[in-house]
C-alpha positions in Angstrom: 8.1 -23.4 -2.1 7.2 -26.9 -3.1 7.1 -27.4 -6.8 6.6 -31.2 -7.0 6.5 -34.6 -5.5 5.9 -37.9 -6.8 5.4 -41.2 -4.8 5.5 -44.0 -7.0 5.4 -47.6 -6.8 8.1 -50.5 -6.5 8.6 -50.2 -10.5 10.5 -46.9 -10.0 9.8 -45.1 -6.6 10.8 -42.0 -5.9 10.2 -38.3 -5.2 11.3 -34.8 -6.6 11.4 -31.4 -6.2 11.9 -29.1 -9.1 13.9 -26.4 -7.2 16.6 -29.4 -7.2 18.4 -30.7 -10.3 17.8 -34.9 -9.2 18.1 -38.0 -10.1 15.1 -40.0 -9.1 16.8 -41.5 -5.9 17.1 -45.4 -5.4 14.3 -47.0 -3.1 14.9 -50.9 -1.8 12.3 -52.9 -0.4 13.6 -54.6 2.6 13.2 -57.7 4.2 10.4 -57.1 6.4 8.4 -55.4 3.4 9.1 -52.0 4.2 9.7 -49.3 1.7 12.8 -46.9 1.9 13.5 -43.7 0.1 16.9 -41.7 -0.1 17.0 -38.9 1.4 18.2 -35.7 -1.1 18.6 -31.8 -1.0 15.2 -29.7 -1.9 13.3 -26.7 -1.0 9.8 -26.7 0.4 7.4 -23.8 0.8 3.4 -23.4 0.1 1.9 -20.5 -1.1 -1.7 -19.4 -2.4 -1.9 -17.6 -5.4 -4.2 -14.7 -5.9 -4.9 -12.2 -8.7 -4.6 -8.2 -8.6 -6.2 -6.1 -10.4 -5.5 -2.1 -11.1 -8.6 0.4 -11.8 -8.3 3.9 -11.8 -11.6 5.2 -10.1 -13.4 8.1 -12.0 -15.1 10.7 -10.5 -17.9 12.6 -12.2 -16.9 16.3 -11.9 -18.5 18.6 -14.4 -21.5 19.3 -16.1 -21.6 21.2 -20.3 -23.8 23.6 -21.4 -22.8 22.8 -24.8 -25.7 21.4 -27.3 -24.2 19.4 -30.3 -21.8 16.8 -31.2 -18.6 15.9 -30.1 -16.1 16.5 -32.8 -12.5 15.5 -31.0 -11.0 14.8 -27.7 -8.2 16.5 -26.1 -8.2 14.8 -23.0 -7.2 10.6 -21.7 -6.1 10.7 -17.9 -2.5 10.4 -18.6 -1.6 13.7 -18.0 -2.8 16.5 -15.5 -4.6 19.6 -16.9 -4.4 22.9 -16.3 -7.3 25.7 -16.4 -7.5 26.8 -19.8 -7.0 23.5 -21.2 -9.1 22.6 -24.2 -10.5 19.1 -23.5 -12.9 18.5 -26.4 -15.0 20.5 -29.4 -18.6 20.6 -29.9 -19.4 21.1 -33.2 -15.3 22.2 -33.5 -16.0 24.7 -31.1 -13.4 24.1 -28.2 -14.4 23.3 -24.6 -11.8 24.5 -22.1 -11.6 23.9 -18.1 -11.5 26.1 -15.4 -11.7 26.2 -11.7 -15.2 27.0 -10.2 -17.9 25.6 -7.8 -20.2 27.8 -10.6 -21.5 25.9 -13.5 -22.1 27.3 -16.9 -25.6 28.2 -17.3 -25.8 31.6 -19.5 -23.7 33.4 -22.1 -21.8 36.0 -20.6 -21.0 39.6 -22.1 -19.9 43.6 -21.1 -22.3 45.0 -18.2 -22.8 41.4 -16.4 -22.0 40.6 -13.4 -22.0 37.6 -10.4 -20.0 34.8 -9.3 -19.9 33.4 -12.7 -18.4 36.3 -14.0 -15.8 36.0 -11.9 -14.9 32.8 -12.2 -14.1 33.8 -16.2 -12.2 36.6 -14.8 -9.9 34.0 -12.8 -9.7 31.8 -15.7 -8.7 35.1 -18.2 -5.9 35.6 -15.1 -4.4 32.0 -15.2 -4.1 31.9 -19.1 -2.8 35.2 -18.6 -4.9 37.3 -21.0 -6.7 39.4 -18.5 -3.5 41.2 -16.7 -5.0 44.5 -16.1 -7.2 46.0 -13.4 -11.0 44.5 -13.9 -13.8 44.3 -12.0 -14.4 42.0 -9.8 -17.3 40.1 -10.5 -18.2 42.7 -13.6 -17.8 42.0 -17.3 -15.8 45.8 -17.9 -14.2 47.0 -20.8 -11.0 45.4 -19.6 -12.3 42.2 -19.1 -14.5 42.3 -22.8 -11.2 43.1 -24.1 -9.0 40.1 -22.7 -12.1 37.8 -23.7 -11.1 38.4 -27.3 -7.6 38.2 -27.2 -8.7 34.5 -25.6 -10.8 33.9 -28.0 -8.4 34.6 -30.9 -6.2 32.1 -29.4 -8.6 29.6 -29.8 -8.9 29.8 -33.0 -13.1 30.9 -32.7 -15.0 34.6 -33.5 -13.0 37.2 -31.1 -16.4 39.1 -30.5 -16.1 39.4 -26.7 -19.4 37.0 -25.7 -18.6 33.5 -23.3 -20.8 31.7 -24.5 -22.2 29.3 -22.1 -21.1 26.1 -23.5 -17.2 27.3 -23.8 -16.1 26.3 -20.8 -16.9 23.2 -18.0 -15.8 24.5 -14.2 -14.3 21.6 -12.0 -14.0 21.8 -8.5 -10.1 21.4 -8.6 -7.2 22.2 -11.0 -5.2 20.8 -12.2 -6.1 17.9 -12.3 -6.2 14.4 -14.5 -9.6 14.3 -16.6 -11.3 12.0 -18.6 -14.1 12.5 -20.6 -17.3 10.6 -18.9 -18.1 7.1 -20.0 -21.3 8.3 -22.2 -19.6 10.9 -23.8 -17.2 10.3 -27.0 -16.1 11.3 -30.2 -19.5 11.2 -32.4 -21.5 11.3 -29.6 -24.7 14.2 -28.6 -24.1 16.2 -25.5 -27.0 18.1 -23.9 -27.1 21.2 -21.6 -26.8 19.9 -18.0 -25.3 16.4 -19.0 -22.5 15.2 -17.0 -19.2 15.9 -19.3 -16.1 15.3 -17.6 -14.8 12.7 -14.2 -11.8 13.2 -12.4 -9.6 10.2 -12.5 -8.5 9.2 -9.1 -4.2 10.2 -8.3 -3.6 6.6 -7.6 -4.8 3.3 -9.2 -6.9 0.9 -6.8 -5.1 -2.1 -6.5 -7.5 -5.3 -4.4 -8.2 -9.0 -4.9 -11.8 -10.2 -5.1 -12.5 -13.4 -3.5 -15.4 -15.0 -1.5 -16.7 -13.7 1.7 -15.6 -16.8 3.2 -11.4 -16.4 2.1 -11.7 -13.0 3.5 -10.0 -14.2 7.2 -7.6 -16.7 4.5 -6.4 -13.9 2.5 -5.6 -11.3 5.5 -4.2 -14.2 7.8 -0.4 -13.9 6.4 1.4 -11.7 4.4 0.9 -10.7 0.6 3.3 -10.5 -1.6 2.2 -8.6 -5.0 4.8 -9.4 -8.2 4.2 -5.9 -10.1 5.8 -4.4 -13.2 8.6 -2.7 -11.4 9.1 -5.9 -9.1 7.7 -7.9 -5.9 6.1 -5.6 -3.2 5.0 -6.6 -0.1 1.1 -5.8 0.5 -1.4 -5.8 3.2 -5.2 -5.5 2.9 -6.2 -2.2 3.7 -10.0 -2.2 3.7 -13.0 -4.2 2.8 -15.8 -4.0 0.8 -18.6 -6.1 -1.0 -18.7 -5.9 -5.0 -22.0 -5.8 -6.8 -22.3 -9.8 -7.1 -21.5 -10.1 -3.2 -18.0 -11.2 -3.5 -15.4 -9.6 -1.5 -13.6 -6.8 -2.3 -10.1 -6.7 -0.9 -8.0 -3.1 -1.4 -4.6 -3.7 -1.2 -2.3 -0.9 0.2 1.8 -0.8 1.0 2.3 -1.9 4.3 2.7 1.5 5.9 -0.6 3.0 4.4 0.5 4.4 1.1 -0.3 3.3 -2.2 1.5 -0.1 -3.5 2.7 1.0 -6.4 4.8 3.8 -4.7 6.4 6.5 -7.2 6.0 3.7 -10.0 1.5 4.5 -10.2 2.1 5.3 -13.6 3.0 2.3 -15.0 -0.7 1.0 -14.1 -2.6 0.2 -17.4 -5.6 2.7 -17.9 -7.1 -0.5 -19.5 -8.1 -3.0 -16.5 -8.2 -5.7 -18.3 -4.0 -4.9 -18.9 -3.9 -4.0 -15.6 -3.8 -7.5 -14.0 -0.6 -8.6 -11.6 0.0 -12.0 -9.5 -0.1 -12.4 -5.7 0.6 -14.5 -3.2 -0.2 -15.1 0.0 2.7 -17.3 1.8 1.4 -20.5 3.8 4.8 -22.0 4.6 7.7 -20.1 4.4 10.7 -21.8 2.1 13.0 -23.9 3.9 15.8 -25.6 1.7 17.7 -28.8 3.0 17.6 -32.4 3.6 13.8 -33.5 2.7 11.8 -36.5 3.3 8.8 -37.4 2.4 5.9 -36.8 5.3 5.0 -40.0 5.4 8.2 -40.8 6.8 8.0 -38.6 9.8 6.0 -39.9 12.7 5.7 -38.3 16.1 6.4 -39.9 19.5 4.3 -39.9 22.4 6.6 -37.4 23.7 6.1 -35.2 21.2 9.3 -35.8 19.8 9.7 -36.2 15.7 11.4 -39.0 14.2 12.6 -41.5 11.0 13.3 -44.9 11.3 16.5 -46.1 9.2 16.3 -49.1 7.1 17.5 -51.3 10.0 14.6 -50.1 12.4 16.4 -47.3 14.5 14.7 -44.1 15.1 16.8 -40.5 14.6 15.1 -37.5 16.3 14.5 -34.9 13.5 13.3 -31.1 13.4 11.1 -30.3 11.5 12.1 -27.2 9.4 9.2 -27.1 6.9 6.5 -28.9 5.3 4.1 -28.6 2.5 2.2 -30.9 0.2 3.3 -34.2 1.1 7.2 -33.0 1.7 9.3 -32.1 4.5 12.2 -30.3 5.2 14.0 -31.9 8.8 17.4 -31.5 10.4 19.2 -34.0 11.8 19.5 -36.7 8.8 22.1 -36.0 5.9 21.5 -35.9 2.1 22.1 -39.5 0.8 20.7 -41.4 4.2 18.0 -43.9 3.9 14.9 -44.0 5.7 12.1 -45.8 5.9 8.8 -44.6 4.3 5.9 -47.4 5.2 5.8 -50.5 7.2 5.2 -51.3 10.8 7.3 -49.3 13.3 9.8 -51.5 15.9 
């Protein structure tokens, strides 16, 4: 990587590269004009840097039948729940999850029956109140009977009624939950308003650039400097952001997710979540560097320098970036000449 050149003039000429500890080194103006410049040690690379960002997506996922005010939240994303989970109160009453395609829509009670029903039966199960026998599909004895042992351990009236509002069915369990973005300590709920969103396993990880840096960003490789250290990142798909810029989703480079066992370490908050990347334009090449100025190429297509007394030494050329190049073929200490007319 190039960190720094300087080309100054005859009151102290020289040029530096910060990866190398250097004295600035001595230039002589020859006879003839010409400049000359010592030849010393340095690395040079390019790279263009880029900035992550993590999000973890939310998915809206279940709708309340609950009609009050939210009095406290069980629930942040961290951690995966489970069904029975209580993740808020209304009004202090709790508000568990369980697993259902069925939303709440009525009070349930003995002598009921349908698909809802059910569903509370298979919740009753997995908390592991309702171990006997029951119905399938109708509120029995049995079942009446494990509602209030459930409802004892929730601290609310044991009097065998689900009330409709008591519990919010998600498609899958367990799963990590957040309450949804309109919905918070203090706040109304409504029957029928969305509740709860599903927050996604992994955090997205992209870079947002121009439509036009698209083809610049995918043409080399990434490398992203997270928490638990460098990882090496491709761009795994494309989209277009709501002010037309260019979303770029970053992914490991065999598919999975680039954060790898180490997700969890992603900040919730996405304005913490923010990592550097960059995308490597000239690999690093350490050794004997010139400045560029002081290669030239020979109708042969052969590079060269010119020493001080006017005699060309074929170089390769190793790396270059920013003004500075890294060449084989002259030694650290060796003059060459930097302007001036060519023999």
């Amino acid at each position: 990587m190039l960190w720094g050149l300087a080309l100054v003039g005859a009151a102290g000429v020289g040029f530096v590269c910060a990866r190398a500890t250097l004295q600035p080194p001595a230039v002589d103006v020859v006879a003839s004009g010409d400049l000359t410049v010592t030849v010393v040690e340095a690395t040079v690379g390019r790279s263009v840097p880029y900035v992550v960002r993590g999000e973890w997506t939310q998915t809206p996922a279940g709708a309340g039948a609950s009609e009050g005010v939210v009095t406290t939240q069980h629930v942040d994303g961290a951690e995966a729940v489970i069904p029975g989970s209580v993740v808020y109160t209304v009004d202090l009453r709790p508000v568990v999850v369980g697993l259902g395609e069925v939303p709440s829509f009525r009070d349930l009670s003995q002598s009921m029956q349908g698909r809802d029903v059910s569903q509370v039966q298979a919740l009753l199960r997995e908390t592991g109140h309702l171990t006997a026998a029951a119905g399938d599909g109708i509120f029995d004895e049995v079942t009446a009977s494990a509602v209030r042992e459930w409802q004892r351990s929730l601290g609310v009236e044991a009097d065998g009624i689900v009330r409709a509002g008591d519990v919010v069915y998600l498609p899958s369990l367990p799963a990590r939950i957040v309450l949804d973005d309109e919905v918070g300590v203090g706040s109304r709920v409504s029957v029928g308003q969305p509740v709860l969103d599903i927050v996604s396993d992994v955090p997205e990880l992209s870079i947002t650039v121009s439509l036009d840096e698209v083809e610049q960003v995918t043409s080399g490789p990434l490398t992203v400097a997270l928490d638990s250290g460098p990882v090496e990142a491709v761009v795994a798909s494309t989209r277009t952001n709501e002010s037309g810029d260019a979303l770029l989703v970053l992914a490991a480079p065999d598919g999975s997710a680039l954060c790898g066992d180490r997700c969890a370490d992603v900040p919730r908050d996405p304005a913490a979540a923010t990592y550097r990347a960059e995308r490597v334009v000239v690999p690093e090449a350490t050794g004997s560097a010139v400045p560029t100025s002081a290669v030239r190429t020979s109708g042969d297509g052969t590079t060269f320098v010119t020493t001080p007394a006017g005699e060309r030494r074929a170089v390769e050329v190793r790396a270059q970036g920013d003004g500075l190049t890294v060449v084989e073929g002259v030694d650290v200490g060796d003059e060459v000449r930097l302007i001036g007319s060519e023999p």
